[in-house]
N, CA, C and O atoms as CSV, one atom per row, in Angstrom:
chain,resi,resn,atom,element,x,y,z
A,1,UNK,N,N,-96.498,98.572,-193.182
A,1,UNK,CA,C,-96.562,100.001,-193.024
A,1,UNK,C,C,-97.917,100.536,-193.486
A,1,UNK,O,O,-98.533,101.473,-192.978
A,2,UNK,N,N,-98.322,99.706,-194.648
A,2,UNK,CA,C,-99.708,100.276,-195.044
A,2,UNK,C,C,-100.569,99.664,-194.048
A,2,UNK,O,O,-101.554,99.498,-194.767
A,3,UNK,N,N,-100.809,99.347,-193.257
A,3,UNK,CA,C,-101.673,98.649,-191.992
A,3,UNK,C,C,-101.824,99.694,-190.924
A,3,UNK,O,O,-102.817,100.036,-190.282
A,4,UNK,N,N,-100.298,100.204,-190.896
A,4,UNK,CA,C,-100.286,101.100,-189.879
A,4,UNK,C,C,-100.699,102.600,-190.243
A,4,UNK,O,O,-101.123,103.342,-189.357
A,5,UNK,N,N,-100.578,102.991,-191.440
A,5,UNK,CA,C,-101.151,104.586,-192.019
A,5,UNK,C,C,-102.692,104.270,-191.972
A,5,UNK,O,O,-103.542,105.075,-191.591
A,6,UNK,N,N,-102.939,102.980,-192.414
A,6,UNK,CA,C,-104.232,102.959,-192.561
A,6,UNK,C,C,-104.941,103.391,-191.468
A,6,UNK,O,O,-105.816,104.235,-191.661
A,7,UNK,N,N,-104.741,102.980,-190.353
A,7,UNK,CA,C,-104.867,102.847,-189.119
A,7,UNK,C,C,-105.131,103.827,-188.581
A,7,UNK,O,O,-106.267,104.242,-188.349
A,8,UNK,N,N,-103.538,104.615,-188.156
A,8,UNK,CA,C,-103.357,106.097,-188.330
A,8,UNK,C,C,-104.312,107.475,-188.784
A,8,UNK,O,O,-104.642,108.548,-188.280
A,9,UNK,N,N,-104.542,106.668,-190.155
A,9,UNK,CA,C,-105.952,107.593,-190.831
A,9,UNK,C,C,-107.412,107.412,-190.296
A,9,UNK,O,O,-108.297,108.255,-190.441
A,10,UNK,N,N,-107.590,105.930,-189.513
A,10,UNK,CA,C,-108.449,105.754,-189.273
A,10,UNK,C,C,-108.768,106.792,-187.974
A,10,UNK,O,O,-109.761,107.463,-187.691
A,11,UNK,N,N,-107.907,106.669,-187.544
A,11,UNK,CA,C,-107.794,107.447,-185.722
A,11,UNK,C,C,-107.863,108.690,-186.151
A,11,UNK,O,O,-108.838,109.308,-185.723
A,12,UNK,N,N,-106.937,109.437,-187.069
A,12,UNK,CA,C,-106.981,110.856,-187.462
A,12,UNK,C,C,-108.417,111.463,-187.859
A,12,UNK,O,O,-108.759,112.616,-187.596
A,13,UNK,N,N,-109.251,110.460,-188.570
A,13,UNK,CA,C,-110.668,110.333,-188.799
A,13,UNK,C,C,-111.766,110.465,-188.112
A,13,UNK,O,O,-112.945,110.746,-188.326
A,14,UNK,N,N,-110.789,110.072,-186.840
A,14,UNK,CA,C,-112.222,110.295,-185.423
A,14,UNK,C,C,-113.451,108.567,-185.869
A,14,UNK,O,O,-114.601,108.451,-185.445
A,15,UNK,N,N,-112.779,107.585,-186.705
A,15,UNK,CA,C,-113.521,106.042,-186.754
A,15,UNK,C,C,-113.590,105.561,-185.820
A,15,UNK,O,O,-113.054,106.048,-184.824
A,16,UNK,N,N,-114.348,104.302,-185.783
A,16,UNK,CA,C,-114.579,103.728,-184.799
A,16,UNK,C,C,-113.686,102.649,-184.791
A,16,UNK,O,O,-113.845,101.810,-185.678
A,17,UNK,N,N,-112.768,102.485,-183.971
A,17,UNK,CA,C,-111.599,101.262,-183.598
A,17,UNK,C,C,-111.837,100.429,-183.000
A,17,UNK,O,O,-112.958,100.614,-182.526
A,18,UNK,N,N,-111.586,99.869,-182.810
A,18,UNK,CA,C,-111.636,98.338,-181.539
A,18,UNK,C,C,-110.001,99.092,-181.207
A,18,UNK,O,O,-109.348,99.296,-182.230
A,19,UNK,N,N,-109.489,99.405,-180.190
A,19,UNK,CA,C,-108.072,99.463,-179.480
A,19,UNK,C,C,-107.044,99.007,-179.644
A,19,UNK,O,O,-105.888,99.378,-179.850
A,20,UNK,N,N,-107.964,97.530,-179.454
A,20,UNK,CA,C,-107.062,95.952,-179.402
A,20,UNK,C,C,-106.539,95.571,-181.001
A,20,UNK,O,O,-105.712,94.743,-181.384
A,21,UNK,N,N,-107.552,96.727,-181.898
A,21,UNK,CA,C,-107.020,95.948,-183.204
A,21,UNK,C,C,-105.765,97.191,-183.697
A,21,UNK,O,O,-104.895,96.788,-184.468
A,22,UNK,N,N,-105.732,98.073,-183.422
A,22,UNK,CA,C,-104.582,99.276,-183.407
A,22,UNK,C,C,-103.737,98.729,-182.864
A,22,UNK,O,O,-102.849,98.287,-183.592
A,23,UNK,N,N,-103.632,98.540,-181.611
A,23,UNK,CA,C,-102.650,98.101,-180.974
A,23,UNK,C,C,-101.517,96.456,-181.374
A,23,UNK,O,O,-100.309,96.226,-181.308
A,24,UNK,N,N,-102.524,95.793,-181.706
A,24,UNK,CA,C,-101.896,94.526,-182.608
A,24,UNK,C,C,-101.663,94.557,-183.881
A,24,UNK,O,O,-101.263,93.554,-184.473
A,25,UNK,N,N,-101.944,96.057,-184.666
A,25,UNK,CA,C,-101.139,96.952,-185.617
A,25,UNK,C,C,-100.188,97.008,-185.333
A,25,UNK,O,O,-99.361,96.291,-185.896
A,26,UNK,N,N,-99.816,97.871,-184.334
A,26,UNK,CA,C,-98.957,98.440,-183.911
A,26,UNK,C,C,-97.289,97.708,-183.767
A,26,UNK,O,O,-96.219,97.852,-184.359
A,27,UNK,N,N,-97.717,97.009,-182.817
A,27,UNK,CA,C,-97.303,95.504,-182.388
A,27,UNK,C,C,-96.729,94.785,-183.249
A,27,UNK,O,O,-95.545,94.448,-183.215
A,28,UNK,N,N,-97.544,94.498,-184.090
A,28,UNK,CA,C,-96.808,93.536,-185.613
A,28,UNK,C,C,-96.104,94.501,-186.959
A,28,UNK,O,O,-95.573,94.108,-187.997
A,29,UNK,N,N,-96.322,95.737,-186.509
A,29,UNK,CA,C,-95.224,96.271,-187.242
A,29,UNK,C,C,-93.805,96.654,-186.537
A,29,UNK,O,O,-92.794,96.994,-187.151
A,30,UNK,N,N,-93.948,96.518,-184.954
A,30,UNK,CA,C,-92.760,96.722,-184.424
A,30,UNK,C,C,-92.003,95.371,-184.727
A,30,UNK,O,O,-90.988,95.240,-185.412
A,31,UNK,N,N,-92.677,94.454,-184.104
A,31,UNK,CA,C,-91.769,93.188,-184.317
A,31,UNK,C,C,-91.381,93.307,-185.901
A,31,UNK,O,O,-90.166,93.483,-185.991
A,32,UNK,N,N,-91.920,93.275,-186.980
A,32,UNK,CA,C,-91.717,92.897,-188.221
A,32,UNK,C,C,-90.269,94.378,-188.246
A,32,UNK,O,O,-89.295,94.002,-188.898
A,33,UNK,N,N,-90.159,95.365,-187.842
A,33,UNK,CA,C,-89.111,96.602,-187.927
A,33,UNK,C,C,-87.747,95.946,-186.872
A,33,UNK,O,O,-86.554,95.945,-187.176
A,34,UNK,N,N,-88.274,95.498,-185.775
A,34,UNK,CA,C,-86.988,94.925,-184.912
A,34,UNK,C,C,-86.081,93.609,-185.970
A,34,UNK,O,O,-84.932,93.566,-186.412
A,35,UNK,N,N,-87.351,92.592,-186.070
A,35,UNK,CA,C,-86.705,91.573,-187.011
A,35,UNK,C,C,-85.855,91.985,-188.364
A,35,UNK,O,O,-84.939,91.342,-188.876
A,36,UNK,N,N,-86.487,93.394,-188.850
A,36,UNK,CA,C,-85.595,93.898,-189.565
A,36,UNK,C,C,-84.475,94.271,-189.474
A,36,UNK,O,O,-83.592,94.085,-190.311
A,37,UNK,N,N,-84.385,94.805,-188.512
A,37,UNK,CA,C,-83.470,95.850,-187.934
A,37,UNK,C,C,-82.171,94.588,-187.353
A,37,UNK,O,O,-80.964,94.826,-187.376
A,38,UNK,N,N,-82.690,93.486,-186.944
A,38,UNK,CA,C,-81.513,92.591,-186.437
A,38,UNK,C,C,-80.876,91.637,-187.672
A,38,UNK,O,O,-79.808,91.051,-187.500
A,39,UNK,N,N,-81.680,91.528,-189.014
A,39,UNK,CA,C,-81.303,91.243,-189.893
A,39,UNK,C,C,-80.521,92.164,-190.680
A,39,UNK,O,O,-79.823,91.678,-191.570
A,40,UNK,N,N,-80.519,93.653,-190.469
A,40,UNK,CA,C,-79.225,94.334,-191.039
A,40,UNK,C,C,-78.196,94.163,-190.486
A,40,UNK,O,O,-77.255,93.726,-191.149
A,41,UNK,N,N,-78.046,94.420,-189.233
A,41,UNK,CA,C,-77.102,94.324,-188.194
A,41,UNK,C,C,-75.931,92.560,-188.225
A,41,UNK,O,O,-74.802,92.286,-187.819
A,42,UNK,N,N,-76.904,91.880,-188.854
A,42,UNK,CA,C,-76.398,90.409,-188.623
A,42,UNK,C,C,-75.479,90.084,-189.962
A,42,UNK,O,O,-74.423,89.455,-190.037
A,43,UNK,N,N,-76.489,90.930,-191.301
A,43,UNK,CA,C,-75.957,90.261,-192.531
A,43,UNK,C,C,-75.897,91.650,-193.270
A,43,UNK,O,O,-74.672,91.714,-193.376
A,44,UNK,N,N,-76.203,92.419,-193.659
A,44,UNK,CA,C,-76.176,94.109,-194.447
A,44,UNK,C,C,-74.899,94.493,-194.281
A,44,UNK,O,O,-73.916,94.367,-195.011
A,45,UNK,N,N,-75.099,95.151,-192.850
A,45,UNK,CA,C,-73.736,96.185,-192.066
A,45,UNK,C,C,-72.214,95.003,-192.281
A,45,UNK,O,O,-71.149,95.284,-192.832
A,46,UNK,N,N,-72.568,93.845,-191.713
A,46,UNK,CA,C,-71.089,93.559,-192.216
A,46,UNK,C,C,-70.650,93.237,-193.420
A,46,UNK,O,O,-69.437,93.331,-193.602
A,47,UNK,N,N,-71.465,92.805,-194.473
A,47,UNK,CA,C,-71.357,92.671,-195.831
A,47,UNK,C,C,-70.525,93.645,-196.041
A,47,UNK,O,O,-69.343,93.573,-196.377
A,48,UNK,N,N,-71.349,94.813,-195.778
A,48,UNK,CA,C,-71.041,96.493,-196.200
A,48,UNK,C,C,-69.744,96.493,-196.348
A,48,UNK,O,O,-69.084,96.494,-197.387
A,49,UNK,N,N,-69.251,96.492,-194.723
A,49,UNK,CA,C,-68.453,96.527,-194.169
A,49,UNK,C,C,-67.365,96.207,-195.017
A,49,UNK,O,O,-66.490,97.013,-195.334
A,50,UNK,N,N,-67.446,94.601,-195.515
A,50,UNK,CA,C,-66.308,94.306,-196.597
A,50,UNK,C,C,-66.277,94.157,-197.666
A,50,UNK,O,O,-65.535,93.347,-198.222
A,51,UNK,N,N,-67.233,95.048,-198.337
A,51,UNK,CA,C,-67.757,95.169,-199.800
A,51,UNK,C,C,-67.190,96.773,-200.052
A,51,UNK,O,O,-66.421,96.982,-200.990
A,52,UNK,N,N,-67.597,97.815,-199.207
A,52,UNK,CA,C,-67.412,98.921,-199.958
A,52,UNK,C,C,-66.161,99.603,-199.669
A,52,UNK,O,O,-65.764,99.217,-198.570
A,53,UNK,N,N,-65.371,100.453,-200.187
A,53,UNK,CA,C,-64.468,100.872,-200.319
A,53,UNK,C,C,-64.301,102.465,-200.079
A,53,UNK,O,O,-64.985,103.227,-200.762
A,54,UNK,N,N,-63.332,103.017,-199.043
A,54,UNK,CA,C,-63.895,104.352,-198.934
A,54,UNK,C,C,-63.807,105.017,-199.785
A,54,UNK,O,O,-63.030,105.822,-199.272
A,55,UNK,N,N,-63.979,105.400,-200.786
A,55,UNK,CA,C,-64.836,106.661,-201.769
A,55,UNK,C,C,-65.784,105.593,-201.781
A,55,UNK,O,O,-66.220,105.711,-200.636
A,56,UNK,N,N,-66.281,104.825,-202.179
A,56,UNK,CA,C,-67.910,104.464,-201.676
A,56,UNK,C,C,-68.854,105.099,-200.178
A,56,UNK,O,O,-69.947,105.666,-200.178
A,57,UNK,N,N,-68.181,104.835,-199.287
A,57,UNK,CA,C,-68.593,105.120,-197.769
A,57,UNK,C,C,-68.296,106.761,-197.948
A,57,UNK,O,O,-68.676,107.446,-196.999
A,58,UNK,N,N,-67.619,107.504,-199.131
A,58,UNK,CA,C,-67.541,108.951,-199.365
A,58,UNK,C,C,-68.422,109.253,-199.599
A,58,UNK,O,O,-68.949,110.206,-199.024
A,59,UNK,N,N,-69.129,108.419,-200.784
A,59,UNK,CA,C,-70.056,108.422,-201.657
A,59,UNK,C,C,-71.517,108.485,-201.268
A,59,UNK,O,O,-72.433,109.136,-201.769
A,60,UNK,N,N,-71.505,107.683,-200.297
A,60,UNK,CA,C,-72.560,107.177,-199.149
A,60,UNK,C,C,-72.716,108.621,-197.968
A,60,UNK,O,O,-73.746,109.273,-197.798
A,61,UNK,N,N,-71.610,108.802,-197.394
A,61,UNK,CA,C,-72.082,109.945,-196.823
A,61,UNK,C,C,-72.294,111.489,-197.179
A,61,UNK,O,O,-72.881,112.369,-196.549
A,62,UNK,N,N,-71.525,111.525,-198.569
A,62,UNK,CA,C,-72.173,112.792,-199.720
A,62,UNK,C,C,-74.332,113.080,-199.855
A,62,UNK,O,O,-75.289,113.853,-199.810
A,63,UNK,N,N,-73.776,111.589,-200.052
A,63,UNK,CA,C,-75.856,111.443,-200.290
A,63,UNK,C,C,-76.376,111.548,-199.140
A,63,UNK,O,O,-77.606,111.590,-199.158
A,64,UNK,N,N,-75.782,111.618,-197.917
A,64,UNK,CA,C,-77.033,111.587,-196.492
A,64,UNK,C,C,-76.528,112.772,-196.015
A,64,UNK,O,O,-76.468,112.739,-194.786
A,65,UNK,N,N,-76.166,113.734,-196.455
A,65,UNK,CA,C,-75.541,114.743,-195.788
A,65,UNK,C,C,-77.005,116.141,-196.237
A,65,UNK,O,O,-76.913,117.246,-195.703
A,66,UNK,N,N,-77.899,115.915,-196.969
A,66,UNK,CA,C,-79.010,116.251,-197.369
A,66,UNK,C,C,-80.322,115.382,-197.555
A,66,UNK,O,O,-81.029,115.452,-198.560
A,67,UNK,N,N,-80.596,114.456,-196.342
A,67,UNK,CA,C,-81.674,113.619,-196.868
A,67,UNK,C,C,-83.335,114.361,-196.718
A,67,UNK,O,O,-83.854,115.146,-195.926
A,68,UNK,N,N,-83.709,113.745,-197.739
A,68,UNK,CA,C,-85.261,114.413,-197.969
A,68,UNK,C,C,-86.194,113.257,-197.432
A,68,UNK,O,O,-87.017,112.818,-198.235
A,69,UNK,N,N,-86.166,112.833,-196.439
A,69,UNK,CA,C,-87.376,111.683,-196.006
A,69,UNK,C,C,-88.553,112.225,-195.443
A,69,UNK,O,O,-88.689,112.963,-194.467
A,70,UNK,N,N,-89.205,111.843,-196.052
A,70,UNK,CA,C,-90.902,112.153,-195.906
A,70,UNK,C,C,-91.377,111.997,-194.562
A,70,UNK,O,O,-92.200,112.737,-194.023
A,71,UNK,N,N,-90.745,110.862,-193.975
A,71,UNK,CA,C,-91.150,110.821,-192.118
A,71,UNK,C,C,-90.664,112.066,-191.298
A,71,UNK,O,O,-91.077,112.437,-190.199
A,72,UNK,N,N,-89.782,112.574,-192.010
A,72,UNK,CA,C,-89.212,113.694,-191.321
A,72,UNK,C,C,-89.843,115.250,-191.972
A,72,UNK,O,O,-89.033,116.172,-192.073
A,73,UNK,N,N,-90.980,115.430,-192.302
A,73,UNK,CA,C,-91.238,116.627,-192.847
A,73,UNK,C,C,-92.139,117.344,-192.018
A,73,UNK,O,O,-92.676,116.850,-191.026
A,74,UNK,N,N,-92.323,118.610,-192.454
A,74,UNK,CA,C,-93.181,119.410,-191.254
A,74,UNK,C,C,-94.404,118.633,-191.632
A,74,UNK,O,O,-94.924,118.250,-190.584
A,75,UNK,N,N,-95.099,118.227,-192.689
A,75,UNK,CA,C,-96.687,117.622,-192.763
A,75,UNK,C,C,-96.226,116.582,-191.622
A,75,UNK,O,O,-96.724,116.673,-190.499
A,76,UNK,N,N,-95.523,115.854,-191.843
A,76,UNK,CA,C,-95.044,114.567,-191.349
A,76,UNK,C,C,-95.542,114.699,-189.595
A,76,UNK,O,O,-96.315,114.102,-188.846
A,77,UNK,N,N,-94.564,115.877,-189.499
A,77,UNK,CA,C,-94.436,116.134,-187.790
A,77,UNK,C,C,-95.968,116.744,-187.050
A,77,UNK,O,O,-96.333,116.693,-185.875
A,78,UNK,N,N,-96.775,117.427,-188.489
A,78,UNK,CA,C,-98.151,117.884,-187.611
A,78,UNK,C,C,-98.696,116.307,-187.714
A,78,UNK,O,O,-99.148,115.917,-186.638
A,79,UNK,N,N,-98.735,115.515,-188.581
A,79,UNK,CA,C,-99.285,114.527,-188.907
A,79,UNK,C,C,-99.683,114.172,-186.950
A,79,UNK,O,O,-100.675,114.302,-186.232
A,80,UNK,N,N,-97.900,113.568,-186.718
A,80,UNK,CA,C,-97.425,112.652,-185.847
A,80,UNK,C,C,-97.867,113.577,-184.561
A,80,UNK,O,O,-97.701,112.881,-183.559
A,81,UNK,N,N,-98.382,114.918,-184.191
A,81,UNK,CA,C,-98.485,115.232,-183.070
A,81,UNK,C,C,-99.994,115.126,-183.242
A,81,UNK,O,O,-100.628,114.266,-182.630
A,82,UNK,N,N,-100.695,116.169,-184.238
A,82,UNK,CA,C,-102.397,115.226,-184.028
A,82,UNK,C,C,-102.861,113.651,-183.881
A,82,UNK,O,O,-103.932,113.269,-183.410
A,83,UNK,N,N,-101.769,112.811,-184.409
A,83,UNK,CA,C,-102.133,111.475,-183.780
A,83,UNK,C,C,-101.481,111.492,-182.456
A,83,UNK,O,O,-101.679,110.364,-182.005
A,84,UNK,N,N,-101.000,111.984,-181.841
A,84,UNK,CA,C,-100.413,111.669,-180.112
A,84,UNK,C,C,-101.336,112.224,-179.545
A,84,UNK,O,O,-102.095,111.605,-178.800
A,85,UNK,N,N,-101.464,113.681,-179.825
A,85,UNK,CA,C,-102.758,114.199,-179.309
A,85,UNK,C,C,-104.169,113.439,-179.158
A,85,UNK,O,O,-104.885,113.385,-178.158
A,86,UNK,N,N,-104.354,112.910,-180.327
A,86,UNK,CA,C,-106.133,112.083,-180.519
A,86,UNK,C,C,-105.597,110.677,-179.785
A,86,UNK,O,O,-106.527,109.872,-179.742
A,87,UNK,N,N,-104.588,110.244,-179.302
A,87,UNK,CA,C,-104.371,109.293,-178.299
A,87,UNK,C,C,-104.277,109.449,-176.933
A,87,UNK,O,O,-104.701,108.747,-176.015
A,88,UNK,N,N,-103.507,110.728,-176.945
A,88,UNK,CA,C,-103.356,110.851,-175.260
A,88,UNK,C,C,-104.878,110.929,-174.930
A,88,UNK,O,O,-105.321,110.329,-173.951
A,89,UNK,N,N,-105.910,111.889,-175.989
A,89,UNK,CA,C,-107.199,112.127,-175.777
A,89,UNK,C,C,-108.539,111.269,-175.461
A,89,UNK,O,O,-109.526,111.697,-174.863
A,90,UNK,N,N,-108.343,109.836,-176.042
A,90,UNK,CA,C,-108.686,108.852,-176.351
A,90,UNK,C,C,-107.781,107.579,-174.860
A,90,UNK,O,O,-108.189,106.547,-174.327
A,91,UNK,N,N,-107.055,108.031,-174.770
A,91,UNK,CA,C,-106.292,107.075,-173.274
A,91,UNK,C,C,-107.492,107.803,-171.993
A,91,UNK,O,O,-108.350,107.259,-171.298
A,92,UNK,N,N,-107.061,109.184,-172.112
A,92,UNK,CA,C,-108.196,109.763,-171.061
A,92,UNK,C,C,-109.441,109.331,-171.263
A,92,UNK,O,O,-109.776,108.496,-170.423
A,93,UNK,N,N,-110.295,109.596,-172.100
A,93,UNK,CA,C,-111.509,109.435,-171.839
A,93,UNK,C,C,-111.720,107.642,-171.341
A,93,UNK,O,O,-112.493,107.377,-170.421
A,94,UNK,N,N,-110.944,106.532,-172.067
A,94,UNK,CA,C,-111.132,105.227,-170.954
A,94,UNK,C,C,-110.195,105.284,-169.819
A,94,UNK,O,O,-110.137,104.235,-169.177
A,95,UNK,N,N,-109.641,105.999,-169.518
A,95,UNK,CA,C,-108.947,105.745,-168.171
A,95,UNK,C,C,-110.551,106.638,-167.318
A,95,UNK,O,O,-111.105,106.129,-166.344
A,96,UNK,N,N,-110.901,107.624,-167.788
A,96,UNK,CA,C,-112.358,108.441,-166.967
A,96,UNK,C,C,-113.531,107.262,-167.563
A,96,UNK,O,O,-114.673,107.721,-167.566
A,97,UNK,N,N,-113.452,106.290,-167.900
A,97,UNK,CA,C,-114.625,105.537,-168.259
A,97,UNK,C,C,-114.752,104.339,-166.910
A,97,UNK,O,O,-115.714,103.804,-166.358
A,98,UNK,N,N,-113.376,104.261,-166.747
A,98,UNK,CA,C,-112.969,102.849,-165.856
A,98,UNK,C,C,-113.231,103.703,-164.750
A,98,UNK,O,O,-112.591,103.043,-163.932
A,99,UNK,N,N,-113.636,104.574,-164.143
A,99,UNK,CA,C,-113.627,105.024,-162.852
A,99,UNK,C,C,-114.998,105.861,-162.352
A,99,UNK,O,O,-115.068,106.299,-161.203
């Protein structure tokens, strides 16, 4: 994740990138989030499943019924549209380079 903010900051920065090295950022943090993501699903969730007890799973959805996650905040969300923006911006100018 710190590969990818870094990154992120770099682009938000207006730096000079190589593409190819963002993009194989990018890339190796998806795979490393999928591989995650199939390792909850395989061994976590069903553990869960027969570990907790409902007033636990009460307990559990008391606490997410107000979550405060930082990916989800308004900084968060201008963050995430000036980087789409400085990409879509940055796709154009080499798609107008190649032609």
């Amino acid at each position: 994740m710190r590969r990818v903010a870094h990154a992120v900051d770099n682009v938000l920065a207006d730096r000079e990138l190589l593409r190819q090295d963002v993009d194989a950022i990018v890339r190796d943090f998806i795979e490393h989030e999928r591989r995650h993501i199939m390792k909850e699903d395989r061994d976590f969730f069903p553990a869960a499943l027969k570990a907790l007890e409902p007033e636990d799973w009460t307990e559990i959805a008391s606490a997410m019924t107000n979550p405060e996650d930082p990916l989800f905040s308004e900084a968060a969300e201008e963050t995430f549209d000036a980087l789409r923006a400085r990409i879509l911006q940055l796709e154009q100018e080499a798609e107008a380079e190649r032609h």
